[in-house]
C-alpha positions in Angstrom: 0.0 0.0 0.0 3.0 2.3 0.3 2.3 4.1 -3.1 -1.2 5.6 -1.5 0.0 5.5 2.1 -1.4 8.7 3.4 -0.4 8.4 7.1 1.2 11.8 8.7 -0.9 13.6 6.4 -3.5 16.2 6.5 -6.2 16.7 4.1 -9.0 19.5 3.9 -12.0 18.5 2.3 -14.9 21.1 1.8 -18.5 19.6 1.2 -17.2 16.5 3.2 -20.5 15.9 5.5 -22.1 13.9 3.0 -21.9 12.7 -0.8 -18.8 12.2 -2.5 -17.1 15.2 -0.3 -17.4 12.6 2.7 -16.4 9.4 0.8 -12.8 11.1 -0.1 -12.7 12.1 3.4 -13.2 8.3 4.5 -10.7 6.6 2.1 -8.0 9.2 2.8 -8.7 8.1 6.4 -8.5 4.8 5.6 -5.0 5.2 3.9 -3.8 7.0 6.7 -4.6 11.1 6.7 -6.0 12.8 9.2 -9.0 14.4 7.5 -10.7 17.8 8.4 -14.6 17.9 7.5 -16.0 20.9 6.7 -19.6 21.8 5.7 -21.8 24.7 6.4 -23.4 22.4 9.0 -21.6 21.8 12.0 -23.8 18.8 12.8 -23.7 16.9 9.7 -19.8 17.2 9.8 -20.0 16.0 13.8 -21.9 13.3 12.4 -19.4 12.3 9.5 -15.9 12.6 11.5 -17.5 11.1 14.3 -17.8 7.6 12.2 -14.4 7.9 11.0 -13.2 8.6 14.4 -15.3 5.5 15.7 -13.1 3.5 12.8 -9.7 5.1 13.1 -9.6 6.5 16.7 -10.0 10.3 18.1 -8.6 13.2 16.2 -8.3 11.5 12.5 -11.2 13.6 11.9 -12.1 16.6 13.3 -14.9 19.3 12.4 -14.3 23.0 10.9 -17.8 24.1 9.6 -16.7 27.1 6.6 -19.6 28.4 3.9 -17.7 28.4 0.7 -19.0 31.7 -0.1 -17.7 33.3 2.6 -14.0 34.3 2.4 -13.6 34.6 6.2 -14.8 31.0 6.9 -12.9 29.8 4.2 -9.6 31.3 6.0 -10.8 30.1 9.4 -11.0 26.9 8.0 -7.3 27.1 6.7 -5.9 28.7 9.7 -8.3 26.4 12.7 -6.7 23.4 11.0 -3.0 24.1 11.2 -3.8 25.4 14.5 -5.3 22.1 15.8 -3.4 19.6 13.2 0.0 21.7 12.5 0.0 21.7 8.9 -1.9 21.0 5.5 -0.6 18.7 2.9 -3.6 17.5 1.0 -6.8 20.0 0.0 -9.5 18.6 -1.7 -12.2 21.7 -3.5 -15.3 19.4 -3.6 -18.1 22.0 -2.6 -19.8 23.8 -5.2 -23.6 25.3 -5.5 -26.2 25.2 -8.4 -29.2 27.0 -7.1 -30.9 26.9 -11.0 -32.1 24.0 -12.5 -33.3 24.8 -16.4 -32.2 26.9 -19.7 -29.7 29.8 -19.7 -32.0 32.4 -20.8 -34.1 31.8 -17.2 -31.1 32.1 -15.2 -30.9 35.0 -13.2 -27.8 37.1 -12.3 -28.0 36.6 -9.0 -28.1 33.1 -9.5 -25.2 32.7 -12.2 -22.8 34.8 -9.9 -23.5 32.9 -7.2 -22.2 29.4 -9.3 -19.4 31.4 -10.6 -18.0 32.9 -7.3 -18.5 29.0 -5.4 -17.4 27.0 -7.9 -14.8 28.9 -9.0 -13.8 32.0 -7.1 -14.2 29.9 -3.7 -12.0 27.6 -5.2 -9.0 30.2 -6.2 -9.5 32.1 -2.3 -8.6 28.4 -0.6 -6.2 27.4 -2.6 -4.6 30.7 -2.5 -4.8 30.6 1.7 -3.3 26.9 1.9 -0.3 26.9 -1.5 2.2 29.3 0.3 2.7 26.4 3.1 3.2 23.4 0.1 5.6 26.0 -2.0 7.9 26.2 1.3 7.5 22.8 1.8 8.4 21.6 -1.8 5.3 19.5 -2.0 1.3 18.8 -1.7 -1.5 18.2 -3.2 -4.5 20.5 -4.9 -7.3 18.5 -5.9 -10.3 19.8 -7.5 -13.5 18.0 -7.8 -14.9 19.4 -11.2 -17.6 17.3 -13.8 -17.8 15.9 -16.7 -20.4 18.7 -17.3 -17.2 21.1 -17.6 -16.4 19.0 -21.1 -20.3 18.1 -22.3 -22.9 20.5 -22.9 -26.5 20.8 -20.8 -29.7 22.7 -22.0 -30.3 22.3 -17.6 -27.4 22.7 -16.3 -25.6 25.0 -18.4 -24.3 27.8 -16.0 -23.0 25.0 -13.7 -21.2 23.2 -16.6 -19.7 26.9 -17.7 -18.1 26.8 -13.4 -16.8 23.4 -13.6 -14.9 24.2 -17.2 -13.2 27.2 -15.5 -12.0 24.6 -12.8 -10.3 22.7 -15.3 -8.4 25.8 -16.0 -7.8 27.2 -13.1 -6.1 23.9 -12.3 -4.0 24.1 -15.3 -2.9 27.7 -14.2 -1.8 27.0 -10.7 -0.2 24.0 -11.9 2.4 25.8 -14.3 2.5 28.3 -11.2 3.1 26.1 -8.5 5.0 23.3 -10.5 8.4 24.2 -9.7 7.5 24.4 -6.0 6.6 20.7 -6.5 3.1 21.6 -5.6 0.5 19.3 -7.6 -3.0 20.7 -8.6 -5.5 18.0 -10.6 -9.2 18.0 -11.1 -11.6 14.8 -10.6 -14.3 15.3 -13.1 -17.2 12.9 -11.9 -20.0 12.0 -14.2 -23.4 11.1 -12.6 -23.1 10.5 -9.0 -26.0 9.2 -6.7 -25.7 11.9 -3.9 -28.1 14.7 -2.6 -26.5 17.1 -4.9 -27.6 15.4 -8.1 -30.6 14.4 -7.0 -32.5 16.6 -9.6 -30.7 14.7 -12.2 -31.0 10.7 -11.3 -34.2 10.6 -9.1 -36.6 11.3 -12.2 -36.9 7.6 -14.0 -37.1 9.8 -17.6 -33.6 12.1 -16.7 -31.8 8.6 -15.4 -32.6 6.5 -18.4 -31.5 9.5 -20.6 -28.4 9.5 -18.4 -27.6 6.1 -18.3 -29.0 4.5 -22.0 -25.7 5.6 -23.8 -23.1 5.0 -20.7 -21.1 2.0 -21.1 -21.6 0.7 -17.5 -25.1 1.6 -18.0 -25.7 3.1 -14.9 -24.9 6.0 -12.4 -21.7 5.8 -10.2 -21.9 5.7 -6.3 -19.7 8.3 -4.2 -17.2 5.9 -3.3 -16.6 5.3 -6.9 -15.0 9.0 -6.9 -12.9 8.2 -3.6 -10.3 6.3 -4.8 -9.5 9.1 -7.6 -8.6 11.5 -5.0 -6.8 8.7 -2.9 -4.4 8.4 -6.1 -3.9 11.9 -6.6 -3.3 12.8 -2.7 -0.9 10.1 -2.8 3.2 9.3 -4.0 1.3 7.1 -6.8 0.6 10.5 -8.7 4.2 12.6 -7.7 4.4 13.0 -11.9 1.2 14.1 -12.4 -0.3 17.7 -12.6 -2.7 19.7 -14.7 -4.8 17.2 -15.4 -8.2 15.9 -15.0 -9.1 12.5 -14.2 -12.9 11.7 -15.4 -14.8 8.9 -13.4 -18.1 8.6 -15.5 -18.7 5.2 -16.6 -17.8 5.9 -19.6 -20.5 8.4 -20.7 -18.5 11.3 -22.1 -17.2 7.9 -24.9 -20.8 6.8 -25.7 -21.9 3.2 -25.4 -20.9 2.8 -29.2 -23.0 1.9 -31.9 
């Protein structure tokens, strides 16, 4: 296991309470990090490092509630966890918002902001708070959770897919900037994923067949399915890799052929 041993690490992984957020937090536990959870509610988190704690012992896991949209709890959340844990070696971006389901022209601008500055400006503000400590160290790990909606197109989800592109870039851009640091930064792109955030999207028989006919595995993926891409990419398996995106999507972004 010593190419994803984890142990002495820490990891910060926002949207953690539940939902693939929470499963990435659980197999980096299980290979070893200690894991800070972080949602905007303090009792789902409780709820989700209390389990792993149950599993691994006290203080694996321990609770920093942050609202990505706000910059302050975003740096409390940086600065509480090298206060309690000492340092940061991992951050996972998994939170992100989509408050509109339905075509572009109905979105409002409230509404398309608000994706834009979680999904993307949230993203640059942590990353920006937790790099300088990897650059001094010479290494670490950025992981961004994007979607396969940042590559496909949506007539639903549109202004979400336009957020999760930009994460691909911004990626690519800290990755040329913090390369020579040896700081990694790589996005997960996920295809359909059964978890409370996507509910809109499998728990309607019509949208899951339409989702699933042309997918090779024919069939959604399960949060756990997502963990083990983040394991890799947390981990000295991936110490050559950086830029990229990994997508976990059964194979829907290929087709299911002809």
């Amino acid at each position: 296991m010593s190419l994803f041993d984890l142990t002495g690490k820490v990891a910060i992984i926002t949207g953690s309470s539940r939902g693939i957020g929470r499963a990435i937090a659980e197999a980096m536990a299980d290979h070893g990090a200690r894991v800070v959870i972080s949602s905007r509610k303090a009792q789902a988190c409780a709820e989700a490092a209390d389990a792993i704690n149950a599993k691994h012992g006290e203080g694996t896991a321990i609770v920093i509630p942050a609202n990505i949209s706000s910059k302050e709890d975003l740096q409390n959340l940086a600065d509480e966890t090298r206060r309690q844990l000492g340092r940061i070696d991992i951050l996972v971006c998994n939170a992100a918002s989509n408050p509109y389901y339905g075509p572009m022209s109905g979105i409002s601008d409230d509404q398309f902001r608000k994706i834009l500055e979680n999904n993307v400006i949230a993203n640059h503000w942590l990353i920006s708070m937790v790099a300088p400590e990897m650059v001094e160290r010479g290494e670490g790990s950025v992981i961004i959770v994007s979607s396969i909606g940042g590559l496909t197109s949506s007539t639903m989800i549109g202004a979400y897919n336009i957020s999760k592109a930009a994460d691909f870039q911004l990626a690519r851009n800290l990755a040329a900037e913090f390369g020579p640091s040896g700081v990694r930064v790589n996005c997960i792109a996920p295809g359909l994923v059964r978890t409370d955030f996507a509910r809109a999207l499998w728990e309607n028989p019509d949208t899951l067949k339409t989702a699933t006919q042309h997918t090779p595995l024919r069939r959604i993926g399960e949060p756990h399915e997502i963990a083990g891409a983040a394991v890799y990419l947390a981990s000295p398996a991936s110490t050559f890799m950086t830029g990229q995106t990994i997508v976990v999507d059964g194979g829907s972004t290929i087709g299911a052929g002809l």
